[in-house]
C-alpha positions as CSV (number, residue, x, y, z in Angstrom):
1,X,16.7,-1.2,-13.4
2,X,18.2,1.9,-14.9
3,X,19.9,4.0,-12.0
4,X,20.2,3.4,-8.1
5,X,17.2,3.8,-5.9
6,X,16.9,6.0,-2.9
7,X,14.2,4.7,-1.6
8,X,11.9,1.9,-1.5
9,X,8.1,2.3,-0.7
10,X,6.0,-1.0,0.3
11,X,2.3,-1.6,0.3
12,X,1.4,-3.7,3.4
13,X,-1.1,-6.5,2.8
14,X,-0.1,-8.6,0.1
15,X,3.1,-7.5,-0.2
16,X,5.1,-7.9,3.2
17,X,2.1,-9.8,4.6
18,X,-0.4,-12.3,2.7
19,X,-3.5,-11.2,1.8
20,X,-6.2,-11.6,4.0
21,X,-9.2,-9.3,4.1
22,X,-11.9,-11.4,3.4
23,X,-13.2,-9.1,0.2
24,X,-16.2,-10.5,-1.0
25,X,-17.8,-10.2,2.0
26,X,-16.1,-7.0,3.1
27,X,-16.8,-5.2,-0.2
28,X,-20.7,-6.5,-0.2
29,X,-20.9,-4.6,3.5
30,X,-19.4,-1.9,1.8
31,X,-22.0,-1.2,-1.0
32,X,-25.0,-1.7,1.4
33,X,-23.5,0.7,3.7
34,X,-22.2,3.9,1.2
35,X,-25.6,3.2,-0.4
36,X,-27.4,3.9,3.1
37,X,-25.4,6.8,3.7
38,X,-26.3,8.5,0.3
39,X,-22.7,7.6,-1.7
40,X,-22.3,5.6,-4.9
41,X,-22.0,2.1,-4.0
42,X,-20.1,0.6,-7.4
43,X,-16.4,-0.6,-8.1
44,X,-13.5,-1.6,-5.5
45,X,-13.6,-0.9,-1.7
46,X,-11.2,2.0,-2.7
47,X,-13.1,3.3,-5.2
48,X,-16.2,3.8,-3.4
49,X,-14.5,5.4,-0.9
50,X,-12.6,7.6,-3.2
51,X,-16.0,8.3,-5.2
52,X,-17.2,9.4,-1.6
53,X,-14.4,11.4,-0.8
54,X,-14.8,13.4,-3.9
55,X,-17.7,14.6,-2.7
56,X,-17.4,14.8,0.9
57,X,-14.0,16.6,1.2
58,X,-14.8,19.9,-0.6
59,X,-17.7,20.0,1.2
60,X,-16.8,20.0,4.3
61,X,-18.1,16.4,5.3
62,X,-15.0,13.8,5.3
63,X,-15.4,14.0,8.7
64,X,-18.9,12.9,8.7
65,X,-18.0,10.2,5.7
66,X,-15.2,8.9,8.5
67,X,-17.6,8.3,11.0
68,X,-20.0,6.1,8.4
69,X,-17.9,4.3,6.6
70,X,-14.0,3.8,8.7
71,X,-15.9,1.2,11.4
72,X,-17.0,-1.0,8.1
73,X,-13.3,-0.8,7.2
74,X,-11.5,-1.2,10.7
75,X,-14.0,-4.2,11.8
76,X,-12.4,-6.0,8.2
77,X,-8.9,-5.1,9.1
78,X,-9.5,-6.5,12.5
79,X,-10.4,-9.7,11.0
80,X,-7.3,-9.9,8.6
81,X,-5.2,-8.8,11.4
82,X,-6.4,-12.6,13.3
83,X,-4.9,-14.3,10.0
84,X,-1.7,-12.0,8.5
85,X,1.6,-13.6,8.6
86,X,4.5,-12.1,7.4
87,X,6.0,-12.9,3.4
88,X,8.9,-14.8,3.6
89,X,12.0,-12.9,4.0
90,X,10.2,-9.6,4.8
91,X,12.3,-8.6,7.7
92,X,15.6,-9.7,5.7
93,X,14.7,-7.1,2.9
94,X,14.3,-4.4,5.2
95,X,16.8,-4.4,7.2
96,X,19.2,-5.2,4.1
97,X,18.1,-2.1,2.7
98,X,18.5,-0.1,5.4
99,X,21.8,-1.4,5.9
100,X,23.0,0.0,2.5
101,X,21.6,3.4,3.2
102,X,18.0,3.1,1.2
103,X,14.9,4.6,2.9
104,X,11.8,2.2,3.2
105,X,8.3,3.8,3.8
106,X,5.1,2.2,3.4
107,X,2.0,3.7,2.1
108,X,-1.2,1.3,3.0
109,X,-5.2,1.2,2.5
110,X,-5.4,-0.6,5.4
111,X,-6.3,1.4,8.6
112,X,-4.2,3.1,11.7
113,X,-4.8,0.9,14.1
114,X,-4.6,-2.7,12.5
115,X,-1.3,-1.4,10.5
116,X,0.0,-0.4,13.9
117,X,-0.6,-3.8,15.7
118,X,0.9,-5.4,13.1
119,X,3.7,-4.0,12.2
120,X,4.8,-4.0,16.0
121,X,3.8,-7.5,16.0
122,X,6.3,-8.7,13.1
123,X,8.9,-5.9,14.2
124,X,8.8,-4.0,11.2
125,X,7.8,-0.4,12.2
126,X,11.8,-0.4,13.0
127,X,12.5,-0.1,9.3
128,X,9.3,2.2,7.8
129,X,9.3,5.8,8.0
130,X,7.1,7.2,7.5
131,X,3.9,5.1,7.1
132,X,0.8,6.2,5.7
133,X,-2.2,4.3,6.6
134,X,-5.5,5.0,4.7
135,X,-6.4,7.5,8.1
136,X,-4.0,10.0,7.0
137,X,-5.1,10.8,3.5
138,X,-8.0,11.4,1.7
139,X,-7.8,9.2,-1.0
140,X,-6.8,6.1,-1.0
141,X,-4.5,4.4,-3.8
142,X,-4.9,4.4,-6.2
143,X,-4.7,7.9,-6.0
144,X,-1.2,9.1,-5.4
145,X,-1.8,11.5,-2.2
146,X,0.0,9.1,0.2
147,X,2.8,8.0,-2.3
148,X,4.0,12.0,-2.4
149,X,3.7,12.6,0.6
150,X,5.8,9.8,1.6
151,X,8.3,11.2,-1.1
152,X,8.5,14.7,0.0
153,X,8.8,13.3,3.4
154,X,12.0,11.0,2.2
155,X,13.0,14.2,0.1
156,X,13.8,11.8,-2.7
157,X,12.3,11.9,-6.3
158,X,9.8,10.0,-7.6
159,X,12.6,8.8,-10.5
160,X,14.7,7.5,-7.5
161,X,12.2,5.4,-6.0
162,X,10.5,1.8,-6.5
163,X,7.2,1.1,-5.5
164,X,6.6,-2.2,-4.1
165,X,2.8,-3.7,-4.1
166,X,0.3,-6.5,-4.8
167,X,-2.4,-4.6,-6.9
168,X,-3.5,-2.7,-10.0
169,X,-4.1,0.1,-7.5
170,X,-0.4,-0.2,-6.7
171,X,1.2,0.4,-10.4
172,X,-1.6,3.0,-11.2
173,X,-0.6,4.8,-8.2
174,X,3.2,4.8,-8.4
175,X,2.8,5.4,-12.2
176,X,1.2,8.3,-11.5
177,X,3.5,9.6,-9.0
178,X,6.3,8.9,-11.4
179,X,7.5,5.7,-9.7
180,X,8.8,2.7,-10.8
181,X,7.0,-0.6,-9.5
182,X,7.7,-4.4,-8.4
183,X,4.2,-6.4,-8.3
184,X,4.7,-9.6,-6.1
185,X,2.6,-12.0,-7.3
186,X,-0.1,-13.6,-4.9
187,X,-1.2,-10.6,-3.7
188,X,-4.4,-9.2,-3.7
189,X,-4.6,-9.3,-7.7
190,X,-3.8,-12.4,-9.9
191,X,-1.4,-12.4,-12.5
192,X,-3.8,-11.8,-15.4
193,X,-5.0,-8.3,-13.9
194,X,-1.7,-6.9,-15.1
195,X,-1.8,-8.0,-18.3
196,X,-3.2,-4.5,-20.0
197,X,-0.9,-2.2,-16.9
198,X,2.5,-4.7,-16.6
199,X,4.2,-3.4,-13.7
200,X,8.1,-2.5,-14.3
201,X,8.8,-6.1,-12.4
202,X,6.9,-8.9,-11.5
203,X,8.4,-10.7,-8.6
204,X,7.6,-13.9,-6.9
205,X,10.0,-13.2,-3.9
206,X,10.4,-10.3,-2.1
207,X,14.3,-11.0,-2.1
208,X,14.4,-10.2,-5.7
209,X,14.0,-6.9,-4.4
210,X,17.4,-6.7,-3.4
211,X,18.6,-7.0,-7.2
212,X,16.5,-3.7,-8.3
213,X,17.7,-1.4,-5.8
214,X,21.1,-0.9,-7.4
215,X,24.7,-1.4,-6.5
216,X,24.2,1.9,-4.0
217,X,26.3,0.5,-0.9
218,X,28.3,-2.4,0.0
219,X,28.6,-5.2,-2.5
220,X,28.9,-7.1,0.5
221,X,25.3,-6.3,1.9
């Protein structure tokens, strides 16, 4: 990687966790119920939403759309949150970055309240700041809405960043904020799904991490 990174931003499920939300089923709820409340009902649970938002937002009704839709996605977070175990070597990484000085944010579709559980469960909400849940945005990835404003927050440039995620939605949405991105593989998406948008790196353990962030700090770290 050309130039030291300033900050790393992680997706959540997937990628510091395994994946877990149960999608089939989840995304089949999901049609029948953006379909009831008058939305398209076609593509990926993000897209639907983000079809739905389109709409909603500049009229005034995300509010309304929240109250609909966000129980159908909570009640499958809940039910990821049962099974999610952290990758191995998760809590290593962070705190080895943070050691040599490199901000780590996360930017998530999953909801507030599961993120929250369990990133206090596995002790990592020592090491993200700030974290973006799909509750503070409009849009979720892979629009880039939560990726800049983690960004501005960190005050660091999209060039000066790496995005690290599980999904197409993850490289589209760094990509468009300017970011480089690491896909770990046995995330949400398999391998093949990447073939037509190759990520920077594809990684098969988050330690490798450690080798694109740059000689920044301490060769000792």
């Amino acid at each position: 990687m050309s130039g030291n990174v300033e900050a790393v931003v992680f997706d959540f499920e997937g990628t510091l966790v395994d994946f877990q939300w149960r999608l089939a089923q989840a995304e089949a709820e999901l049609r029948h119920s953006f379909a009831a409340a008058g939305y398209a009902a076609a593509g990926n649970y993000a897209e639907m939403w983000n079809t739905a938002a389109d709409l909603a937002a500049p009229q005034g009704r995300l509010a309304q759309l929240r109250g609909a839709l966000c129980r159908v996605y909570d009640r499958w977070d809940a039910d990821a949150l049962t099974r999610w175990e952290p990758r191995p070597g998760a809590a290593e990484l962070l705190s080895r970055l943070q050691r040599r000085g490199i901000g780590t944010a996360m930017v998530s579709n999953i909801g507030r309240a599961a993120l929250a559980a369990a990133l206090g469960r596995f002790g990592f909400e020592r090491w993200l700041s700030p974290v973006v849940s799909r509750d503070e945005v409009t849009w979720m990835k892979p629009r880039t809405e939560g990726v800049r404003h983690v960004l501005a927050t960190l005050g660091v440039a999209p060039s000066a960043a790496l995005f690290v995620g599980d999904s197409r939605a993850d490289v589209l949405a760094a990509r468009a904020a300017g970011m480089r991105v690491a896909i770990i593989r046995g995330g949400e998406c398999e391998e093949a799904a990447f073939d037509a948008l190759p990520p920077d790196h594809l990684i098969t353990q988050l330690d490798e991490v450690i080798f694109l962030v740059g000689r920044s700090a301490s060769s000792s770290l």
